[in-house]
C-alpha positions in Angstrom: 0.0 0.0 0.0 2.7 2.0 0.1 2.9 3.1 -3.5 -0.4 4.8 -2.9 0.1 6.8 -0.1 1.8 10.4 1.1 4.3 10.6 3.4 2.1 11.2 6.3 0.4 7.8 5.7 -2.7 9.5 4.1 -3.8 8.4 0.6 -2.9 10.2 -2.0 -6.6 10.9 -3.2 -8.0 11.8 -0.1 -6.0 15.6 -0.4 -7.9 15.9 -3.9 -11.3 14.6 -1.4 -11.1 17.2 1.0 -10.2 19.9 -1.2 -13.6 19.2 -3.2 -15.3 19.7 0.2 -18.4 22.1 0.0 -19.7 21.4 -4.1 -22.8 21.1 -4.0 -26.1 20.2 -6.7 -27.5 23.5 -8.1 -31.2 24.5 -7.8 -33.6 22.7 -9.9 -33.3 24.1 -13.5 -29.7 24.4 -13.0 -26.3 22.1 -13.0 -22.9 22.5 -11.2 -20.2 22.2 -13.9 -17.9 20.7 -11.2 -20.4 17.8 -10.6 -20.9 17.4 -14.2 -17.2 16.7 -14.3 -17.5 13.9 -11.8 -19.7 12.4 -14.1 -17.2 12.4 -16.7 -14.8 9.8 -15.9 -17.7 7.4 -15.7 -20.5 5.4 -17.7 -22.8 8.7 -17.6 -21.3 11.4 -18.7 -22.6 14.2 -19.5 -25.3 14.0 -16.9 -26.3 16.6 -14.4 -26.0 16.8 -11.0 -29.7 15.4 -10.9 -28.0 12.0 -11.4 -26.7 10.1 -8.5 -22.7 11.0 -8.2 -21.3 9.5 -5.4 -19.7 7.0 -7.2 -18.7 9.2 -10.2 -17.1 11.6 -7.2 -14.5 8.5 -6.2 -13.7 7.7 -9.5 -12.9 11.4 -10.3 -11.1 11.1 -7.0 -8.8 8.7 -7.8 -8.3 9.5 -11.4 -6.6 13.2 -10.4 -4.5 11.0 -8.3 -3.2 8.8 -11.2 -5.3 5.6 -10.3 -8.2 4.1 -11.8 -11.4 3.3 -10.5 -14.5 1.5 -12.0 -15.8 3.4 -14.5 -18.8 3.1 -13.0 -21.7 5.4 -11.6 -22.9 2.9 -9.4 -21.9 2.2 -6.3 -22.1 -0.8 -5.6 -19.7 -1.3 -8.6 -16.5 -0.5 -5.8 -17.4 -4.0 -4.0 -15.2 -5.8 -7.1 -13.0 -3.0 -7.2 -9.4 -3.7 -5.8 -8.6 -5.3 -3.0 -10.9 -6.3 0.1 -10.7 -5.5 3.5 -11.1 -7.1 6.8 -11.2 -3.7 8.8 -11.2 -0.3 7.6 -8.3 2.2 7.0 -8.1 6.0 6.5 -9.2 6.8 3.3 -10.6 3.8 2.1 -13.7 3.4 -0.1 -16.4 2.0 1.9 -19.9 0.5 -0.3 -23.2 1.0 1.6 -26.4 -0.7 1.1 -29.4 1.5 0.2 -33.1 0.3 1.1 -32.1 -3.2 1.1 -28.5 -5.4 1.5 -29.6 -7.0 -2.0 -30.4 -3.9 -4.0 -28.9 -2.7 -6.6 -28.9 1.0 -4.9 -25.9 2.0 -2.9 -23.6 4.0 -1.4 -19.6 5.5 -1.6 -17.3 7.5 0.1 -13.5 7.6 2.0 -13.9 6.1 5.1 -12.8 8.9 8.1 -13.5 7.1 11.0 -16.5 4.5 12.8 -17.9 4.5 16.6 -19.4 2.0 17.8 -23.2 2.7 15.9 -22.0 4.7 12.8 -19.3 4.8 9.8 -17.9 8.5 8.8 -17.1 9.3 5.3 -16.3 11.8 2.9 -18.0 11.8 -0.1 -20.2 13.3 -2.8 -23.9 13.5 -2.9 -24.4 13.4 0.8 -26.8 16.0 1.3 -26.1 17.1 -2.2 -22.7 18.2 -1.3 -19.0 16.9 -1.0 -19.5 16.6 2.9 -18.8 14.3 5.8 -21.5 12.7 6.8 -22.1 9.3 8.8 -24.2 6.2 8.1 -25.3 2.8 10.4 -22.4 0.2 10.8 -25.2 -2.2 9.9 -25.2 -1.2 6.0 -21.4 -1.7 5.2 -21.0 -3.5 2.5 -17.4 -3.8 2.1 -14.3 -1.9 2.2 -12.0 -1.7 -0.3 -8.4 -0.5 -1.3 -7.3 0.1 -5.3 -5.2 -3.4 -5.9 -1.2 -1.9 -6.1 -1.6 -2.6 -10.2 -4.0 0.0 -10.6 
């Protein structure tokens, strides 16, 4: 893992992350260039920030860090992506369930930290905004680190 991380042990992607923090969806009638963007490293673009974009928020992520991601804007695409993980690390991509474990709907974003009820990420398209925001324990799906190829 080291070939993908700073100095200070921090992922190389999650600098790009944080500086992102605060984009947010426009008003109805209107798009955010930025999230369009997002969208364009991904099966979707040229969508709006309508469209679901957590997903196409990591891949853009990683991509301005040199590494590729899924291609996909769904996010439940990331639980083949790379390599597994037992336990979560800083900056990892974790996949949530959405309405139920075997839905297709999801969740993504850089893990932060957990407590004992709730994961903390940082990702896009919570609250319609590059935020930090935290979800149940109970809907991780998986954890995930880019395989050292990619």
């Amino acid at each position: 893992m080291t070939d993908i991380r700073t100095m200070h042990d921090d992922p190389i992607w999650m600098p790009v992350a944080l500086a992102e923090t605060g984009v947010s969806q426009y008003p109805a009638g209107l798009s955010n260039p930025r999230i369009t963007a997002y969208h364009d490293g991904t099966n979707i673009r040229g969508y709006d920030d309508k469209a679901s974009w957590c997903s196409s928020f990591v891949n853009w992520c990683l991509a301005q860090a040199g590494i590729a991601g899924t291609g996909s804007a769904l996010a439940r695409s990331w639980l083949e992506y790379g390599q597994p993980l037992s336990a979560p690390i800083s900056g990892c991509i974790v996949v949530l369930q959405r309405d139920e474990p075997d839905s297709w709907k999801g969740h993504v974003g850089f893990f932060l930290r957990a407590d004992r009820e709730h994961v903390y990420l940082l990702g896009g398209n919570q609250l319609g905004q590059v935020r930090e925001h935290s979800y149940p324990l109970a809907h991780v799906l998986g954890y995930r680190w880019p395989s050292p190829n990619r």
